[in-house]
C-alpha positions in Angstrom: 139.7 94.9 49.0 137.8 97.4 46.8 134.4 96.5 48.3 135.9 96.9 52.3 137.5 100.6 51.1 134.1 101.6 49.3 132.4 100.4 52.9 134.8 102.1 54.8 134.4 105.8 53.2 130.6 105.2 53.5 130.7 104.9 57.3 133.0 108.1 57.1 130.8 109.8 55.1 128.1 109.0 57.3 129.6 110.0 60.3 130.6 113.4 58.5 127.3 114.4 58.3 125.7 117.0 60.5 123.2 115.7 63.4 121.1 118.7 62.3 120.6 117.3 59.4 119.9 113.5 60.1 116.2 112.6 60.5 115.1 113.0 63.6 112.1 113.1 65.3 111.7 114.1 68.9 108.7 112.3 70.5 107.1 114.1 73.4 104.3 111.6 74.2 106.4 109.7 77.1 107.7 112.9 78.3 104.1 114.4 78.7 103.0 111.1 80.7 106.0 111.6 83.2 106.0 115.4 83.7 102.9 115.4 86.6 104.7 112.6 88.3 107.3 114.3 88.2 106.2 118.0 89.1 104.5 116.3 92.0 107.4 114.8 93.2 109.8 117.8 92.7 107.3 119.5 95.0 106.2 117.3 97.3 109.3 115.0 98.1 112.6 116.8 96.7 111.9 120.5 97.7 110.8 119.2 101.1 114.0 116.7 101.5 116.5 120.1 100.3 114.7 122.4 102.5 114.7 119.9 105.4 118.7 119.5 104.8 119.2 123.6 104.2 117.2 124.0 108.1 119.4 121.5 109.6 122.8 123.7 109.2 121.0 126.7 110.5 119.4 127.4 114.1 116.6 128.0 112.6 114.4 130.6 113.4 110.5 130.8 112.4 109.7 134.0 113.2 108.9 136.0 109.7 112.0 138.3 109.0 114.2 136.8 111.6 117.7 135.8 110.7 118.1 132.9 111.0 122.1 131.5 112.4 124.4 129.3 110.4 125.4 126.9 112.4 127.3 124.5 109.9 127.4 120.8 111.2 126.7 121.4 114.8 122.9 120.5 115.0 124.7 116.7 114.1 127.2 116.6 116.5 124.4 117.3 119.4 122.7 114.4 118.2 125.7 111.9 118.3 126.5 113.6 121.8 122.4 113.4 122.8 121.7 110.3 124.7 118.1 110.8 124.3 118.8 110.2 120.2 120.4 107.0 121.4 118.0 105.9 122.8 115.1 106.5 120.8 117.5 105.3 117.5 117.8 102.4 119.7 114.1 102.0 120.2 112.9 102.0 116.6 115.7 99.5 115.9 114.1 97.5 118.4 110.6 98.2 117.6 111.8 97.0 113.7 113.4 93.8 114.7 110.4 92.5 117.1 107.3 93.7 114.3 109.2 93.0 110.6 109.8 89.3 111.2 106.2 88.2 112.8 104.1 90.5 110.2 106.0 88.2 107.4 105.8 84.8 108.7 102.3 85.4 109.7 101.1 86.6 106.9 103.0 84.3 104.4 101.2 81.2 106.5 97.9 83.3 106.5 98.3 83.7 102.7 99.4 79.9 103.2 96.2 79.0 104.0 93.6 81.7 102.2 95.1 80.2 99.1 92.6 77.5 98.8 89.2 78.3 97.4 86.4 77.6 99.6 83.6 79.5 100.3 84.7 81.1 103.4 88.0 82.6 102.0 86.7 86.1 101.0 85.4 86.7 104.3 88.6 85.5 105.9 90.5 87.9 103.8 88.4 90.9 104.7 88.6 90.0 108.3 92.7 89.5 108.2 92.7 93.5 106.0 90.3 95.1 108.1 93.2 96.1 110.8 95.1 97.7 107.6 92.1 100.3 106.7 91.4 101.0 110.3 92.6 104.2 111.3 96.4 104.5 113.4 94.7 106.9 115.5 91.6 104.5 116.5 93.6 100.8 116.8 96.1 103.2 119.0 94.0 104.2 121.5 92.0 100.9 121.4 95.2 99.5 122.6 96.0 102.1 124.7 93.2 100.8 126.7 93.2 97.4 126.2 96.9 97.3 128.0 96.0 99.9 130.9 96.3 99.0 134.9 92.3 98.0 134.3 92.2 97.1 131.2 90.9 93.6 129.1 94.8 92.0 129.1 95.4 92.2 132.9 92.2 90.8 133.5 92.4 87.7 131.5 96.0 87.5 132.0 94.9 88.1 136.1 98.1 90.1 136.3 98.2 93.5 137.8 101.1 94.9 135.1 101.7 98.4 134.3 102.3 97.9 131.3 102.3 101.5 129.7 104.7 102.5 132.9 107.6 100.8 132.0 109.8 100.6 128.8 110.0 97.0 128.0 106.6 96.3 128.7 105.3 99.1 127.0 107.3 98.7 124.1 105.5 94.3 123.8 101.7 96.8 123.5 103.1 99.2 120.9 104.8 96.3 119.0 101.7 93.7 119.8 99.9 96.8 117.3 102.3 96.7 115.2 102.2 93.6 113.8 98.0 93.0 114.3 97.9 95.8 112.3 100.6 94.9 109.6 100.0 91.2 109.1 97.2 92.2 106.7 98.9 94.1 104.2 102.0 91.5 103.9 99.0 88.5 103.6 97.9 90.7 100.9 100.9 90.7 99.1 101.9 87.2 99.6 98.6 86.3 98.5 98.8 87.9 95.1 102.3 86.7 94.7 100.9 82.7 95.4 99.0 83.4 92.7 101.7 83.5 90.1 103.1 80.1 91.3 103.3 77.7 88.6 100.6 75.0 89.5 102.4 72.8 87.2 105.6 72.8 89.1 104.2 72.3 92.4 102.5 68.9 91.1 105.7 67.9 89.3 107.1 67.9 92.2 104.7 66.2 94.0 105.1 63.3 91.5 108.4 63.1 92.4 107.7 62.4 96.0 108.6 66.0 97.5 106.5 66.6 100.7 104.7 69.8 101.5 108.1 71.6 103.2 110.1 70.3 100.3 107.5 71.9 97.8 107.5 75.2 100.1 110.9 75.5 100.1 111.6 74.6 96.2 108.8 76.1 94.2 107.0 78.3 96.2 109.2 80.4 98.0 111.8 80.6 94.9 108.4 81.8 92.5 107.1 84.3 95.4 111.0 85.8 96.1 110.7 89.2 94.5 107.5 89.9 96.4 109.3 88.6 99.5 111.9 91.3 98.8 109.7 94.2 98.6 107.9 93.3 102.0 111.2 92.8 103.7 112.5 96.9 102.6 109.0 98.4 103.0 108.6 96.8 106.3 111.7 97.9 107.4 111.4 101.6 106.6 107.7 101.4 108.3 109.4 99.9 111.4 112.0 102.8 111.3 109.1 105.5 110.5 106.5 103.9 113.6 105.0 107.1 115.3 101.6 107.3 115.2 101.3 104.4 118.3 104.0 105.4 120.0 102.6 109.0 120.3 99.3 107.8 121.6 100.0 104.9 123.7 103.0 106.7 125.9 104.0 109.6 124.8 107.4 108.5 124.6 107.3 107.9 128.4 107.7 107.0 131.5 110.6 109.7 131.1 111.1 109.4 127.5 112.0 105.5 127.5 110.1 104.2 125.0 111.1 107.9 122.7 111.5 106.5 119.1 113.2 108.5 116.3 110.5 110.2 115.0 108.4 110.9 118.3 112.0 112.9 119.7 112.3 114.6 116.4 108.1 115.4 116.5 108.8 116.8 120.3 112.3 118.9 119.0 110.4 121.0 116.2 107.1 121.3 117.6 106.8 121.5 121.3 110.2 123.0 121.6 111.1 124.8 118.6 114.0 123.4 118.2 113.4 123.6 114.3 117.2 122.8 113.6 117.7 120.2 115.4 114.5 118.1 114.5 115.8 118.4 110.6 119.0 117.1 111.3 117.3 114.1 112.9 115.0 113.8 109.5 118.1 113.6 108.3 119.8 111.5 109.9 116.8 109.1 110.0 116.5 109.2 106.2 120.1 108.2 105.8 119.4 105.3 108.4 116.7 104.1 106.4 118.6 104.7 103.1 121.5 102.4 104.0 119.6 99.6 105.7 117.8 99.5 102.4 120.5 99.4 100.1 122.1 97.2 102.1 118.8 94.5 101.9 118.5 95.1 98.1 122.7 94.4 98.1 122.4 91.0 100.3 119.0 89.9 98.5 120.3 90.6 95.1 123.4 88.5 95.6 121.4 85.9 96.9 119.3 85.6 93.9 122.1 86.2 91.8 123.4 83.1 93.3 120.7 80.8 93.1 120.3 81.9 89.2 124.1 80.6 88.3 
């Protein structure tokens, strides 16, 4: 009893103390490692994102000294009432769902098979990453011509297709680059995850008489998940953010049909002005993207949650 009251008036005595005049000693090594990060991304993502958000409420003027009119919420309520945001919200959903699933099964089976050593594989890597390094602007026009009235895929197809005239068709060209060009980087990453796959487990299991699909489906892709979760949400928001091709290849026509998200919001700011409006479609694209992420890392997450317990 004596000893738990003689413990007892130490811990009060010890809380009674000032923090001023515990020992304490403030390390600002960590802070001084995260401070240009983080000035660079106060500057170059946050101010941008506030003043984007601050220009969508007004109708926003650029000439130097002009006022500029608050407009509260109306800039949003044009685009819910604008079917040409419809339609090209409706296009970059479509351009996501036909380019995210072939660029990962492609380049998990690509990865698949570069996995082996032999002495080909480097060269088959740098072949499969070159479309990654070549320039948006170059594969773009490349394709631009390769699915014209005249060009290379009508004649060996020997169909006389307008391809770039139409919406459907033009949107199969500008997802066709889409997923040449992003089967590299996913192969990449695949590739580097295969790597971490215990060799050990994979011939346990083949000891136990587990074929290659029962292997693939046990070991590998279990071991590789994480990685498969990051291409998934990066590949989403660079379906959501595709402009570059579009831009190039048609413009967003014939008559603004094949307009995605970011080529309306490009032609609202810049070729009309419209400075207002084309922030409150930033906007409202980076809440898009926002929620279709969270709501991947929420799905995913339960999922692995589940297979853990």
């Amino acid at each position: 009893m004596t000893a738990l009251t003689t413990e007892r008036e130490a811990r009060v005595a010890s809380r009674s103390v000032p923090t001023s005049h515990r020992s304490r000693r403030f390390d600002a090594t960590p802070w001084l490692f995260i401070m240009p990060g983080a000035i660079l991304f106060a500057v170059f993502i946050v101010y941008p994102m506030v003043q984007a958000g601050q220009m969508s409420l007004y109708d926003w003027n650029i000439l130097r000294g002009a006022a500029s009119e608050f407009v509260g919420f109306d800039n949003y309520i044009r685009a819910f009432n604008d079917d040409r945001f419809w339609l090209s919200l409706a296009n970059s959903g479509i351009y996501m769902l036909f380019t995210v699933p072939p660029q990962i099964v492609l380049g998990l089976a690509i990865a698949m098979l570069l996995r082996s050593k032999a002495p080909a594989q480097p060269l088959f890597r740098v072949l499969f990453y070159l479309p990654v390094v070549t320039s948006w602007v170059v594969v773009s026009l490349l394709f631009k011509y390769l699915f014209a009235d005249q060009g290379l895929v009508n004649f060996v197809l020997g169909s006389d297709t307008s391809w770039l005239s139409n919406r459907w068709t033009a949107l199969v060209a500008i997802c066709a680059l889409g997923v040449w060009k992003g089967i590299g980087w996913s192969m990449m990453i695949f590739l580097a995850a295969l790597q971490g796959v215990p060799q050990s487990l994979e011939e346990a299991a083949a000891l136990d008489g587990a074929n290659w699909w029962q292997r693939f489906r046990a070991v590998t892709v279990p071991a590789i998940w994480p990685a498969m979760l990051f291409v998934i949400v990066m590949l989403v928001i660079g379906g959501f953010n595709v402009f570059t091709s579009v831009l190039l290849m048609t413009a967003g026509g014939p008559g603004g049909q094949t307009e995605v998200l970011l080529t309306f919001m490009y032609q609202q700011a810049f070729s009309n002005l419209d400075f207002g409006y084309g922030a409150a479609l930033a906007v409202l694209l980076t809440l898009v993207v926002f929620v279709f992420s969270v709501i991947q890392l929420r799905v995913f997450r339960d999922r692995t949650d589940e297979e853990l317990s």
